[in-house]
Every structure is written in structure tokens, then in C-alpha cells.
Residue frames as qw, qx, qy, qz and C-alpha x, y, z in Angstrom:
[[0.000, 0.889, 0.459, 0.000, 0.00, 0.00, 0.00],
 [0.549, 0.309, -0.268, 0.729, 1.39, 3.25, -0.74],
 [0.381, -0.356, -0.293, 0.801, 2.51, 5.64, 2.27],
 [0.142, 0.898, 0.297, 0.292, 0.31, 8.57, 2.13],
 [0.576, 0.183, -0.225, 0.764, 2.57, 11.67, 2.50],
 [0.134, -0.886, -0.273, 0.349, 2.45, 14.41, 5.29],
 [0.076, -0.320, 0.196, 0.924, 4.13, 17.07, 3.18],
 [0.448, 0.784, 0.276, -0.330, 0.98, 19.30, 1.51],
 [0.417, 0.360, 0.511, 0.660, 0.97, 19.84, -2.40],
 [0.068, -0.499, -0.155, 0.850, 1.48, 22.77, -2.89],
 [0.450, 0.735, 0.441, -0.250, -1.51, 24.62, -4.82],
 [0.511, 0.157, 0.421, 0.733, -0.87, 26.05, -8.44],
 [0.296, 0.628, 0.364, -0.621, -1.73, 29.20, -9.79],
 [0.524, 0.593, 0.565, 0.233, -3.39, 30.12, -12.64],
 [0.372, 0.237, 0.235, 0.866, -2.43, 33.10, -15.44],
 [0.339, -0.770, -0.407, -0.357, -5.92, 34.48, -14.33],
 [0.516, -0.785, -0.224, 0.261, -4.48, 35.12, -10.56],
 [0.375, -0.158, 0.193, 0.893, -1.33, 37.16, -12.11],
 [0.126, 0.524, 0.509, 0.671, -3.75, 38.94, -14.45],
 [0.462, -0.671, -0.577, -0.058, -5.91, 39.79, -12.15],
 [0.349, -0.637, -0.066, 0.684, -3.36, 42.03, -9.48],
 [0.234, -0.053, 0.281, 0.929, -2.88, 44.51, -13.18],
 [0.335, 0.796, 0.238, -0.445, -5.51, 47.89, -13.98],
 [0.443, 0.323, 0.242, 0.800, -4.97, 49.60, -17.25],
 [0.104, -0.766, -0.220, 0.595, -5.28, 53.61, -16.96],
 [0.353, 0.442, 0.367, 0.738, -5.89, 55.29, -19.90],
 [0.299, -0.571, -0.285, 0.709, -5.92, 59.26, -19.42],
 [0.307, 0.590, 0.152, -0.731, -7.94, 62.21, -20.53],
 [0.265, 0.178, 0.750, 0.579, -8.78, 59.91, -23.88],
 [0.240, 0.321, 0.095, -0.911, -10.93, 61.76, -26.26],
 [0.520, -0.015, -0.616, -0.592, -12.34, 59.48, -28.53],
 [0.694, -0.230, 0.488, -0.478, -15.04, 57.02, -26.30],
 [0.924, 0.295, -0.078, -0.232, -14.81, 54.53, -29.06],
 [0.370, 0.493, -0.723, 0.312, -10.82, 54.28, -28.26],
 [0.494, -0.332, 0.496, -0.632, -12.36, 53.35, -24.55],
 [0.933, 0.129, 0.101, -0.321, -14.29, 50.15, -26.22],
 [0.761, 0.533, -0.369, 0.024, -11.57, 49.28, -28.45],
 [0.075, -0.542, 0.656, -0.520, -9.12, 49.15, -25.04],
 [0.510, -0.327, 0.689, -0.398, -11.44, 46.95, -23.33],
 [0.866, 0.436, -0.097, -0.223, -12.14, 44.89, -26.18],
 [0.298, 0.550, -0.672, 0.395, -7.94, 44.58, -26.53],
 [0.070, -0.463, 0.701, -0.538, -7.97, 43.59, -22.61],
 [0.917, 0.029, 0.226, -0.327, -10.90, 41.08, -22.67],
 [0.927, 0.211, -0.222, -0.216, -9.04, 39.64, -25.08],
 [0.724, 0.376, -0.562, 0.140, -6.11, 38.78, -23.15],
 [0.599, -0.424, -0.673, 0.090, -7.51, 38.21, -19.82],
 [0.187, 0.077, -0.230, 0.952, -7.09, 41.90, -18.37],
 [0.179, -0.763, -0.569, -0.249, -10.62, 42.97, -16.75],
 [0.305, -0.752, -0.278, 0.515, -9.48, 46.31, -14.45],
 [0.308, 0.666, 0.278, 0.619, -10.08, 49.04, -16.79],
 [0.112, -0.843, -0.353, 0.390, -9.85, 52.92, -15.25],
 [0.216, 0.511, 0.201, 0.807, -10.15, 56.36, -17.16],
 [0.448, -0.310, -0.209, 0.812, -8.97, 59.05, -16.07],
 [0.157, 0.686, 0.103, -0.703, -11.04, 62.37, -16.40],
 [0.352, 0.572, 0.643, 0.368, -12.59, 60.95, -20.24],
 [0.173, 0.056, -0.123, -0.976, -12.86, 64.59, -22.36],
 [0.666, -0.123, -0.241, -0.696, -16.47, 62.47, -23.30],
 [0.513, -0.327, 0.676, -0.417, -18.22, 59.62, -21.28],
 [0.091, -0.116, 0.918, 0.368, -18.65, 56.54, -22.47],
 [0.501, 0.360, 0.045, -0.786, -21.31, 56.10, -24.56],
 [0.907, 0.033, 0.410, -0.095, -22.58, 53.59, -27.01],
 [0.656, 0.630, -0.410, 0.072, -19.88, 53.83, -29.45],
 [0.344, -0.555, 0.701, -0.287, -17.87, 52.49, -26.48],
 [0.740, 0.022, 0.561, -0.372, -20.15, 49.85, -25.89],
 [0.751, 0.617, -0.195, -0.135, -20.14, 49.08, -29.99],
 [0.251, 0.765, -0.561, 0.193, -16.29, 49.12, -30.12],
 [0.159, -0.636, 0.696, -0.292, -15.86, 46.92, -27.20],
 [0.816, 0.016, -0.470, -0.335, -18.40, 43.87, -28.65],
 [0.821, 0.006, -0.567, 0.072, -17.15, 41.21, -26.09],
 [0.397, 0.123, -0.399, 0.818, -14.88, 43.01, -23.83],
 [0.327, -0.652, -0.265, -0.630, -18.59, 44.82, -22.80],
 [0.678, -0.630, -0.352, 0.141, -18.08, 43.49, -19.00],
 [0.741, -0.206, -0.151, 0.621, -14.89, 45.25, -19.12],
 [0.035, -0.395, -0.092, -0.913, -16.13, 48.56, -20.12],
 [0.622, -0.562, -0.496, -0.227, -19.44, 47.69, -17.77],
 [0.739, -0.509, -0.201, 0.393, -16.33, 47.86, -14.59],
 [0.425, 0.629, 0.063, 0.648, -14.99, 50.62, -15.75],
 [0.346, -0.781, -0.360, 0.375, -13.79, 52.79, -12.77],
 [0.323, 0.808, 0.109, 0.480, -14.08, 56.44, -13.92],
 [0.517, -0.567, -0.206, 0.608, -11.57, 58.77, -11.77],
 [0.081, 0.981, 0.083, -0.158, -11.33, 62.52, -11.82],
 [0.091, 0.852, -0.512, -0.063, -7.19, 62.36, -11.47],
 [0.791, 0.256, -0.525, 0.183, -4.59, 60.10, -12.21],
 [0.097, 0.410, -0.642, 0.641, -3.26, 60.25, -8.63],
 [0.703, -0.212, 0.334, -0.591, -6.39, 58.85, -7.55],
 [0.884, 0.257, -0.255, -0.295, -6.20, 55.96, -9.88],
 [0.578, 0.591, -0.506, 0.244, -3.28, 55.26, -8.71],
 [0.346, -0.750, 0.275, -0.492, -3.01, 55.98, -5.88],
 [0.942, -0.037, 0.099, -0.319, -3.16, 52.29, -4.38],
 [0.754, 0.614, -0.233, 0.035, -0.95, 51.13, -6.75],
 [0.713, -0.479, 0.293, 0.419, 2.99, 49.44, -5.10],
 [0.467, -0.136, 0.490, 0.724, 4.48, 49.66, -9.13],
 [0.404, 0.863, 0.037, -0.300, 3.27, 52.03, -12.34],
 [0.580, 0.095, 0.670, 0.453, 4.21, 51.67, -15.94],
 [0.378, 0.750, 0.077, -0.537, 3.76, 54.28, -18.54],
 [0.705, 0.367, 0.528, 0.300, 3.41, 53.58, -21.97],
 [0.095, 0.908, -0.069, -0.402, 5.60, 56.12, -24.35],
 [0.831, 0.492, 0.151, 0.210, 7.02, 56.12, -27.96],
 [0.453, 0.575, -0.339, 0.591, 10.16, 58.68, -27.20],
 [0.557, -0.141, -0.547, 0.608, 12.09, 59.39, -24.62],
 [0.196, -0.884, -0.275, -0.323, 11.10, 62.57, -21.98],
 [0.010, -0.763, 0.399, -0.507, 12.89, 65.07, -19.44],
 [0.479, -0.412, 0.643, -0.433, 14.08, 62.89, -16.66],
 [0.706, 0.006, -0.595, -0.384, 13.36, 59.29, -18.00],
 [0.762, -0.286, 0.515, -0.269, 12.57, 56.43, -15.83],
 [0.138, -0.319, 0.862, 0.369, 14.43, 53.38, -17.20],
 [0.679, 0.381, -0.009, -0.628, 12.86, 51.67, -20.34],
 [0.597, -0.021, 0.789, -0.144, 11.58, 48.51, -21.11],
 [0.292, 0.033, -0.793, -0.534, 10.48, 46.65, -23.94],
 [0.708, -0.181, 0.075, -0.678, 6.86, 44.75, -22.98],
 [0.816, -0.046, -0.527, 0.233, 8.93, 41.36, -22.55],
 [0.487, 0.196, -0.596, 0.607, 10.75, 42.83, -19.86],
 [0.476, -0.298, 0.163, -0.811, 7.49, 44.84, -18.52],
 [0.607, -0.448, 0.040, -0.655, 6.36, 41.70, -18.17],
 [0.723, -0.064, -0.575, 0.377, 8.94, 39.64, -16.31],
 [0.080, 0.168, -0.499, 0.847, 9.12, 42.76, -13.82],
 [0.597, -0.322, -0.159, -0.718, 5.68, 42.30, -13.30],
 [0.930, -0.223, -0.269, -0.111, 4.82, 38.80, -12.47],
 [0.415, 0.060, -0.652, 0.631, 8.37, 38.78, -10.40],
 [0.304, -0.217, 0.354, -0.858, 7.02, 41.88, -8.32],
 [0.748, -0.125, -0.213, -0.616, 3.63, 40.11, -8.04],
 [0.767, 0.059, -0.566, 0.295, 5.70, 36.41, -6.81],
 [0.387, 0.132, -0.535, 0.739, 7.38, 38.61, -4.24],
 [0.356, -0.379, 0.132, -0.844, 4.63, 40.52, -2.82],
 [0.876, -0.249, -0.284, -0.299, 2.27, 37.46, -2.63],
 [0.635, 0.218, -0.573, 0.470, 5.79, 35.62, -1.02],
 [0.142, 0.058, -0.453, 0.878, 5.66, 38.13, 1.71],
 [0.735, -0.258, -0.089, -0.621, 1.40, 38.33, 1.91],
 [0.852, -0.109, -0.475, -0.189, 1.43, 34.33, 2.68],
 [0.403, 0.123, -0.621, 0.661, 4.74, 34.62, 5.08],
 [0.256, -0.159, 0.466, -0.832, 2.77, 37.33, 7.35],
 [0.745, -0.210, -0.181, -0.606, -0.28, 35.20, 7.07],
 [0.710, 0.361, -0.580, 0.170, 1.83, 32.52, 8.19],
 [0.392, 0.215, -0.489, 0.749, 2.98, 33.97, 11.00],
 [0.415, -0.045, 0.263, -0.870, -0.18, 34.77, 12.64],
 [0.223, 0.010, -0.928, -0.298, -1.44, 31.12, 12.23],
 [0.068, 0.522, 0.793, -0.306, -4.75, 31.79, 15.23],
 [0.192, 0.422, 0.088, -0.882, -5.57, 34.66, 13.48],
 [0.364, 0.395, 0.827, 0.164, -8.74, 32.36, 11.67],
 [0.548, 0.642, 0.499, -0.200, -9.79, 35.81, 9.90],
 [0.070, 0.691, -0.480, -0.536, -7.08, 36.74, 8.15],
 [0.297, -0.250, 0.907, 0.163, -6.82, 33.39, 7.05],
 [0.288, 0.460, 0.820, 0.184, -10.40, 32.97, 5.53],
 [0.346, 0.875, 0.133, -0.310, -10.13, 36.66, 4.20],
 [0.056, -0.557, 0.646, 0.519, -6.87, 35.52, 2.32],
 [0.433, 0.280, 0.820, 0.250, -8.76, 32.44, 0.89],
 [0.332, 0.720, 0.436, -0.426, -11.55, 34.97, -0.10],
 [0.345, 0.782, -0.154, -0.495, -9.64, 37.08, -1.97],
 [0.232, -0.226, 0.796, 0.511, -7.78, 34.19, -4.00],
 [0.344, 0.321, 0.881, -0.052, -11.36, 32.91, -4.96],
 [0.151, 0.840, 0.485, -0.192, -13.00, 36.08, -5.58],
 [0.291, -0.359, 0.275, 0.843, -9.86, 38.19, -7.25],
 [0.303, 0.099, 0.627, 0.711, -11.75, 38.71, -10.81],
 [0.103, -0.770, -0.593, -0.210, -14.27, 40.20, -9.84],
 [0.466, -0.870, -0.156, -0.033, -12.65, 42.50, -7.05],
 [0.479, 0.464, -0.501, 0.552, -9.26, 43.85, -6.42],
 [0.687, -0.676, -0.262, -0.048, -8.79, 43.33, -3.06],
 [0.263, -0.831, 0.482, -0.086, -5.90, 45.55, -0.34],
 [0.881, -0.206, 0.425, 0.013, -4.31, 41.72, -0.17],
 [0.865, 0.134, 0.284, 0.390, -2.85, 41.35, -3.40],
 [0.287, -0.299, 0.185, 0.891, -0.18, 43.52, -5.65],
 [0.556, 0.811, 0.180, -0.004, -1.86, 46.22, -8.03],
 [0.426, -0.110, 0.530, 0.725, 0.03, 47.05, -10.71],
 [0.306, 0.810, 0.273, -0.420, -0.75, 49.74, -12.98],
 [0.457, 0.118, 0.506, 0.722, 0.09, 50.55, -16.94],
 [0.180, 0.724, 0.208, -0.632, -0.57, 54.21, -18.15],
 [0.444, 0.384, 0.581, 0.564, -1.98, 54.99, -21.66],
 [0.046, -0.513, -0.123, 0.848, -2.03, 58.64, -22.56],
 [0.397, 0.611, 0.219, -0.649, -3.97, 61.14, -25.00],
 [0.757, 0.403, 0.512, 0.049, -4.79, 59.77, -28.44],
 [0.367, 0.875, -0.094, 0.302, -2.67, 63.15, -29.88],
 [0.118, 0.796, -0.401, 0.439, -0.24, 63.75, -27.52],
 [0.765, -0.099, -0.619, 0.152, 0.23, 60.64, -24.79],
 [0.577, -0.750, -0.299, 0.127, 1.06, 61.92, -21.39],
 [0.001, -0.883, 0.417, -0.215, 2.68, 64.94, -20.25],
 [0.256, 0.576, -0.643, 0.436, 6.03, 65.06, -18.55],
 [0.328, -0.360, 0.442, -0.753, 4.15, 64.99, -15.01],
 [0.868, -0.089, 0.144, -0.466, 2.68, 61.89, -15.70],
 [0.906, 0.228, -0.349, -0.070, 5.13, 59.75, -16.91],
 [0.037, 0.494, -0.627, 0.600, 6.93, 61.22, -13.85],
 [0.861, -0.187, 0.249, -0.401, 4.24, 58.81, -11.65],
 [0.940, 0.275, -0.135, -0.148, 5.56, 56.02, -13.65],
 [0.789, -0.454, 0.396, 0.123, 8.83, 53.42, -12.36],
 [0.333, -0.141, 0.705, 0.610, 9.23, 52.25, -16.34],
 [0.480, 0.508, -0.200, -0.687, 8.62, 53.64, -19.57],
 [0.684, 0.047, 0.727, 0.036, 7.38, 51.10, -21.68],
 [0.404, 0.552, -0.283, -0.673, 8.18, 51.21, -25.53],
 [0.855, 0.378, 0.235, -0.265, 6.80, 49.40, -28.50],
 [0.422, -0.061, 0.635, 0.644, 9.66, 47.83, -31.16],
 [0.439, 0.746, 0.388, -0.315, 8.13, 50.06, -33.97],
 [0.512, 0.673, 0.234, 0.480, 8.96, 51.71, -37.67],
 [0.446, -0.205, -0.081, 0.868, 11.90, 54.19, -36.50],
 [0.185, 0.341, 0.510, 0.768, 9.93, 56.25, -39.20],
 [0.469, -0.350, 0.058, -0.809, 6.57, 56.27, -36.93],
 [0.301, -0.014, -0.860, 0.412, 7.15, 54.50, -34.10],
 [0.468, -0.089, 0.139, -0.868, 2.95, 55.95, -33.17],
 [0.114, -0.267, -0.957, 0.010, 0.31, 53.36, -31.92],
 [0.537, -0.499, -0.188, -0.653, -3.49, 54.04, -31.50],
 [0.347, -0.488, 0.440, -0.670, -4.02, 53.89, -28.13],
 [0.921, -0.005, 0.297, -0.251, -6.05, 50.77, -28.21],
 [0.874, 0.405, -0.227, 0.146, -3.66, 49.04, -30.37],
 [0.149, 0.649, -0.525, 0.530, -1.18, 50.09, -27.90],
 [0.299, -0.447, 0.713, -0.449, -2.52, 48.24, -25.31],
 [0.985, 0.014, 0.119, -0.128, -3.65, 45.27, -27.10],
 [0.593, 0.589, -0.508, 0.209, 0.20, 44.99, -27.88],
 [0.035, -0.414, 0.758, -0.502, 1.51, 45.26, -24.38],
 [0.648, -0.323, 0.508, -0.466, -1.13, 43.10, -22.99],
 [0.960, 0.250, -0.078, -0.098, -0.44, 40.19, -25.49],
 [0.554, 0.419, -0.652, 0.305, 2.77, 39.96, -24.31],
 [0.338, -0.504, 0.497, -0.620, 2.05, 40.21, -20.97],
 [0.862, -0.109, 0.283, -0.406, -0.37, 37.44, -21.33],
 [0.699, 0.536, -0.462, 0.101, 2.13, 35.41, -23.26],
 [0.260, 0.314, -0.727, 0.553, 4.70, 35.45, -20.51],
 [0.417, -0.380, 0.570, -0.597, 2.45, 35.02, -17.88],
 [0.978, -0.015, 0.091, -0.187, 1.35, 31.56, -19.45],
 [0.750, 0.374, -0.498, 0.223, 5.22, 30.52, -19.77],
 [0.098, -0.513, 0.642, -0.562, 5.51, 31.68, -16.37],
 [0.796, -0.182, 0.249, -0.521, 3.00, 29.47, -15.25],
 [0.846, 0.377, -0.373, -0.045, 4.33, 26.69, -17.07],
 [0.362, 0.435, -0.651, 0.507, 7.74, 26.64, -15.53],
 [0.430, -0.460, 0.172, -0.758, 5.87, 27.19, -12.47],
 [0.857, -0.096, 0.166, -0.479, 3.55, 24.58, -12.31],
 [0.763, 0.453, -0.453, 0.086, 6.24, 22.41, -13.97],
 [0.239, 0.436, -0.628, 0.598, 8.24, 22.82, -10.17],
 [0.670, -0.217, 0.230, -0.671, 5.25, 22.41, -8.39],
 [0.897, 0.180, -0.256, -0.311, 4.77, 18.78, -10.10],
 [0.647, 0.223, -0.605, 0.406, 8.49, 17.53, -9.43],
 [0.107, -0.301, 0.721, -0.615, 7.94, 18.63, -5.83],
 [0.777, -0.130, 0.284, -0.547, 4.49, 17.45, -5.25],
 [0.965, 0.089, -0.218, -0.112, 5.98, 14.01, -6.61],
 [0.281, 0.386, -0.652, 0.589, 8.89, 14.16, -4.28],
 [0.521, -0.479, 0.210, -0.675, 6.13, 14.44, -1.54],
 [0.963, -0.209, -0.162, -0.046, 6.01, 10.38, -0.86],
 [0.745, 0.005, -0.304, 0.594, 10.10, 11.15, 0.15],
 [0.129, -0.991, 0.011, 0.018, 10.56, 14.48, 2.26],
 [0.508, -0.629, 0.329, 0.487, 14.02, 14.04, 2.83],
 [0.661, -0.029, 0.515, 0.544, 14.54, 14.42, -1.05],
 [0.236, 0.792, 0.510, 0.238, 12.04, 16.94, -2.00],
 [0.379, 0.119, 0.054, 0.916, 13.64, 20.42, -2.84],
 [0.052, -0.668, -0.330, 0.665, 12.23, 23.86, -2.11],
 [0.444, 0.708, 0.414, 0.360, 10.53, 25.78, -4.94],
 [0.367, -0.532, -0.046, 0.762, 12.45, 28.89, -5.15],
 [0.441, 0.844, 0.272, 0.136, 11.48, 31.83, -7.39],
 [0.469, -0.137, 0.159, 0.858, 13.92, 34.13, -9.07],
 [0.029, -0.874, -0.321, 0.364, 13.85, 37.91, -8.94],
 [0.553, 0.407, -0.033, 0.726, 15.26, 40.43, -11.23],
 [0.021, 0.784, 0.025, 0.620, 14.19, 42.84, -8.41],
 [0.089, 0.330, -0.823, 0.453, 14.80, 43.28, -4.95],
 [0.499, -0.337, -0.795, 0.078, 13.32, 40.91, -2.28],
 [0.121, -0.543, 0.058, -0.829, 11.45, 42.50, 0.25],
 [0.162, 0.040, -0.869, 0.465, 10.59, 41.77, 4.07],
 [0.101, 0.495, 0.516, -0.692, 7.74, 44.25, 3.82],
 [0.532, 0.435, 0.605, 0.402, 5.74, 45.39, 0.99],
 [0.423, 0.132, 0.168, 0.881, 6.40, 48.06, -0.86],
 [0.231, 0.734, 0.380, -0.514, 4.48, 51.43, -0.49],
 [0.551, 0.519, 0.629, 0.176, 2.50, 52.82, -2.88],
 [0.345, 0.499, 0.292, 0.740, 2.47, 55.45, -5.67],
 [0.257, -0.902, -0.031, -0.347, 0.60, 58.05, -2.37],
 [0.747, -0.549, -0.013, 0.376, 3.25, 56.98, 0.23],
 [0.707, 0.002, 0.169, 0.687, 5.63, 58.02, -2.39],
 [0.014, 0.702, 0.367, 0.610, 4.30, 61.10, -3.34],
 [0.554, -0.809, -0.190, 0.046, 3.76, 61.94, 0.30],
 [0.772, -0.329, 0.052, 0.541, 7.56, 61.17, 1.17],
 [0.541, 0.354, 0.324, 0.691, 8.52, 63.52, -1.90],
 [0.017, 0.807, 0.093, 0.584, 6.69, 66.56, -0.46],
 [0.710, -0.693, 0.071, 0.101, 7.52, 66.04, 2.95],
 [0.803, -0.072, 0.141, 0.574, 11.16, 65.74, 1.62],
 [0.141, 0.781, 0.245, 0.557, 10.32, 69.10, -0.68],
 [0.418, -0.833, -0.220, -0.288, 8.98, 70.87, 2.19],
 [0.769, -0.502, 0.085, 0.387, 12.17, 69.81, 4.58],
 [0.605, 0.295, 0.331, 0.661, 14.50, 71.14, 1.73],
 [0.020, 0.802, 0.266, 0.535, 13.19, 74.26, 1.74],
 [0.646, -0.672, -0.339, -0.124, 13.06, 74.67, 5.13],
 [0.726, -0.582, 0.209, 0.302, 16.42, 74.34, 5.83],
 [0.056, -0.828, 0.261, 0.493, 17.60, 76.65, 2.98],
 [0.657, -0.222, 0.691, 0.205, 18.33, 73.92, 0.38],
 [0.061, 0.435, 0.767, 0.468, 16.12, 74.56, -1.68],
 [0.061, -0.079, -0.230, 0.968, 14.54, 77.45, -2.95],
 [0.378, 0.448, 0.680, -0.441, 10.53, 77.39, -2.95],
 [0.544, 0.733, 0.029, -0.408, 9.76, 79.66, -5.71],
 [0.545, 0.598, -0.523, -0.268, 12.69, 77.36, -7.89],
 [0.831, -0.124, 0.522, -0.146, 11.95, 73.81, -7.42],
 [0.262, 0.465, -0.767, -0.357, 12.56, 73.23, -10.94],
 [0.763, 0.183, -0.554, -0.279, 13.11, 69.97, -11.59],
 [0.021, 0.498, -0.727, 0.472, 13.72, 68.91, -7.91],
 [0.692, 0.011, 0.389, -0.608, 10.46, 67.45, -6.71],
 [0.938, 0.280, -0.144, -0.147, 10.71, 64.62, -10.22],
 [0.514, 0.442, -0.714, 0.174, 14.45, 63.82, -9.55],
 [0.481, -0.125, 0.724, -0.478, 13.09, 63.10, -5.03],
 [0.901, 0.277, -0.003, -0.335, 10.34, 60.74, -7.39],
 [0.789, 0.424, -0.442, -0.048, 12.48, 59.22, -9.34],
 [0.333, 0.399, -0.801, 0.296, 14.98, 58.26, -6.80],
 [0.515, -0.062, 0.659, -0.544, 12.28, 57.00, -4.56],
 [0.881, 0.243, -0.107, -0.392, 10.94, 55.19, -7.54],
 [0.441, 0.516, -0.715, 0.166, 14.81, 53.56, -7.80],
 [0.068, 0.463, -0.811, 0.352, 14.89, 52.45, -4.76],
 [0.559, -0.230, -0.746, -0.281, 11.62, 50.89, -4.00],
 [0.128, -0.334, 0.592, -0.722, 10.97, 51.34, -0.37],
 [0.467, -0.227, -0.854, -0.030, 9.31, 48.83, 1.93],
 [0.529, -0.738, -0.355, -0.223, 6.53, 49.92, 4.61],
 [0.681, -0.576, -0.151, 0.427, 8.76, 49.95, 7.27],
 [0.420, 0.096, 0.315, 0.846, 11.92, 51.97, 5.46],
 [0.063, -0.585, -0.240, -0.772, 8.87, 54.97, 4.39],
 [0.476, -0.790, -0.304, -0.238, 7.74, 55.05, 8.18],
 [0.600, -0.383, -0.096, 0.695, 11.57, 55.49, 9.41],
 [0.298, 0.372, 0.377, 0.794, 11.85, 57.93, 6.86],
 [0.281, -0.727, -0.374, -0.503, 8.65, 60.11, 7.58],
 [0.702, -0.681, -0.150, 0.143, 9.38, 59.95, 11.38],
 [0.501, -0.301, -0.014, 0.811, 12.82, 61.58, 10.80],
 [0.260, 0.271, 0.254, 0.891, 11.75, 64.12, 8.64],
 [0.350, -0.791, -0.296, -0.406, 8.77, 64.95, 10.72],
 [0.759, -0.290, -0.139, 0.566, 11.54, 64.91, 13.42],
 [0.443, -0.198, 0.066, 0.872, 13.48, 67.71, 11.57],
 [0.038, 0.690, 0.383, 0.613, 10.52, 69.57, 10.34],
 [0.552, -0.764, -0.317, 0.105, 9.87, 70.24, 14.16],
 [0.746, -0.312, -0.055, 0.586, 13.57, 71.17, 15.02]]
């Protein structure tokens, strides 16, 4: 008879639970029928968190037309006044752009957007399951973490990573100030000549790779899973699944696109304060505190040492 094994099989996931933790953001679009044609694009490769950003018109039924299938994903559409709201949430941010801009943020191709994704998205969850772990009588965390695995596609839920990708104006793509929100620029391989995507064709591009890689990720994935869960009738032979990062590893998860913001005026505001910086010429000081808080990636803890010293020396 064989030996049933006490080591648990571990559970697989599915491309759906990676999908799921990404929004697109498209911003002040002007056509409503680009709106359809987006969620049409994002139905079809398994993207359902749609938000626009202050729409010049509201959707309407040329939306609805345009987006023939993808209708559930216009249907969820959360409208927001600013991009800082949309965001807001958000641990990482991606901006789609065809040239380079003052200050870049390092740039990607949409293969490499989306291996930094689904890592970031490994690690976060890595560090969700550890603290859930670690709090093993606490029976409602525990059967509000099942919840939200079960119930992600419908619901984004505080539990898992969001991830955000910005699409910008259908003439002119996002200012300076917005792609200043954004970790990595993401660019298309295009015709040097006119290297220009409709908006919607812009993000059925990036999300078909995304969804690409996130079914080879799974693969591999579920491919380690298998050789351990058949190791499971020997423990002493079965290996640890171990995931590889191209970013860093974190103890804590990362704070979001407001924490960072916050930190940046609170950092502003200290600058000044103490003569460093002159108020009425910030320049170009306030996107280069961004960017190097985007570089470095802070972790919950790391933005509340931070804040506490600088409210520290605002006092002083």
C-alpha cells in the first residue's frame, strides 16, 4: 500500500491570478470609441481592471459598440477625476511612451514589462502568505486571504499587488508629469519612421505579451510544483521551490504610488526649510526626489523610518 505523505501539495496558480493584481489607466482619452476598443484589446487577453482618467467624453454607445465582447470590461470601468487617484493604491506604475522625456525612468520593452511584473507580483504574494503565516490563530485573516484568492476577478482586493500601466492622449500621450508617476517607460519595437500606436492598439500589444509570458511563467511554475508534489512520498529528497527575482526581495511590501508622493513633499517641504532649496525654484527637484524613490523601491517599514525623521526635523 502506498505511504500517504504528510508534506501538503502545494496549490498552483493560474495566469488568471497574475492577471488579475494589473488595472490599465488610460488618461484624458478623447475618442469614447478608443475606450471600447481598449477593453475589447484587454478582454481579449484576460485583463478585466479598466480605469479612465477624467474621459474629455463619457462613455457612450460607441464604447459599448467598439468593445463587442470586452462589454463586462467597459461595464467595470472605474471612472476617476485624477490620475493620482487611480493610482493611488498602486505598489508599481508603468507608462506607456514612444520617445524618450525630461528625466526618464528606465525603459523597457513589454517582454521585460512583463517579467518585472509577475516577479514583483511572486514577491509581494511571497511576503502576503509569510505574514499570514505567521499569525497562524488569526482564523480571519486566514479565511479573508482564501476569499480574496477565490474572488480576485471580480474584485481587487488591499491583499494582493496592483500594478498599474498608463496609456495617454490619443494626440499627444502623457505629459512630462505623468510619466513622472511612472517606475518604467514602456516602448513598443516600432517603424523608426513612426514609431505611433493608437491607443487601443497600444494596449492590445503590451497586454499580449504580458499574457504570453504570464502563461510561460506558469508553465515553468507549475512544472516545479509537479516535481515537488511528486517528491512528496520522500521528504528528505524533495527540494524547495524557489522563485527568481530580477528585483529586490522584500521583508515588507512596498508602499505605494501616495506613500511616495507623500515622502517627496515632505522631503520638498524639509529642503526648503532648511535653505536647500529654494521654494519659488523647485525646478526639476520634486521629479528627480520621485524618481529616486521610484529607484529604490521602499518597503513599509523603510517609508515610516523615513517620515518619522523628517517629521523629526521639520519640528527642530
Amino acid at each position: 500500500m502506498k505511504k500517504e505523505s504528510i508534506v501538503p501539495e502545494l496549490s498552483k496558480p493560474t495566469v488568471d491570478d497574475y492577471l488579475a493584481c494589473l488595472q490599465v489607466v488610460m488618461v484624458n482619452t478623447t475618442l469614447p470609441a478608443n475606450i471600447g476598443s481598449a477593453a475589447r484589446a484587454m478582454h481579449t487577453m484576460g485583463l478585466s481592471r479598466l480605469s479612465v482618467v477624467n474621459p474629455k467624453h463619457p462613455i457612450d454607445d460607441t464604447s459599448r459598440s467598439h468593445a463587442a465582447g470586452g462589454s463586462v470590461v467597459l461595464a467595470d470601468a472605474q471612472i476617476t477625476p485624477t490620475l493620482e487617484t487611480a493610482i493611488s493604491d498602486c505598489q508599481l506604475v508603468f507608462a506607456a511612451s514612444s520617445r524618450s522625456r525630461h528625466l526618464p525612468r528606465p525603459v523597457v520593452t513589454p517582454t521585460q514589462a512583463a517579467k518585472i511584473m509577475l516577479d514583483f507580483i511572486d514577491s509581494q504574494m511571497t511576503i502576503n502568505n509569510a505574514t499570514v503565516d505567521q499569525n497562524p490563530n488569526n482564523n480571519s485573516t486566514s479565511q479573508h486571504q482564501d476569499s480574496t484568492i477565490s474572488n480576485k476577478h471580480t474584485s481587487h482586493s488591499s491583499t494582493q499587488p496592483n500594478i498599474a500601466i498608463l496609456f495617454g492622449r490619443e494626440d499627444r500621450g502623457l505629459t512630462n508629469e505623468e510619466l513622472a508617476c511612472a517606475d518604467y517607460h514602456i516602448q513598443i519595437d516600432a517603424n523608426p519612421a513612426y514609431p505611433v500606436l493608437n491607443v487601443a492598439s497600444a494596449v492590445q500589444v503590451i497586454a499580449s505579451f504580458i499574457f504570453a509570458y504570464a502563461r510561460t511563467h506558469i508553465d515553468s511554475i507549475n512544472d516545479a510544483i509537479n516535481a515537488s508534489n511528486n517528491n512528496n512520498d520522500n521528504p528528505n529528497t524533495a527540494q524547495p521551490l524557489l522563485a527568481l527575482h530580477t528585483r529586490q526581495q522584500w521583508d515588507e511590501p512596498a508602499i505605494t504610488q501616495q506613500q511616495l508622493q507623500q515622502l517627496t513633499n515632505r522631503t520638498t517641504e524639509l529642503m526648503v526649510q532648511r535653505g536647500i532649496a529654494d521654494a519659488d525654484h523647485l525646478k526639476s527637484l520634486p521629479s528627480r526626489l520621485s524618481r529616486l524613490g521610484s529607484r529604490v523601491q521602499l518597503d513599509q517599514k523603510e517609508y515610516q523610518l523615513l517620515s518619522a525623521l523628517i517629521a523629526k526635523l521639520l519640528k527642530g
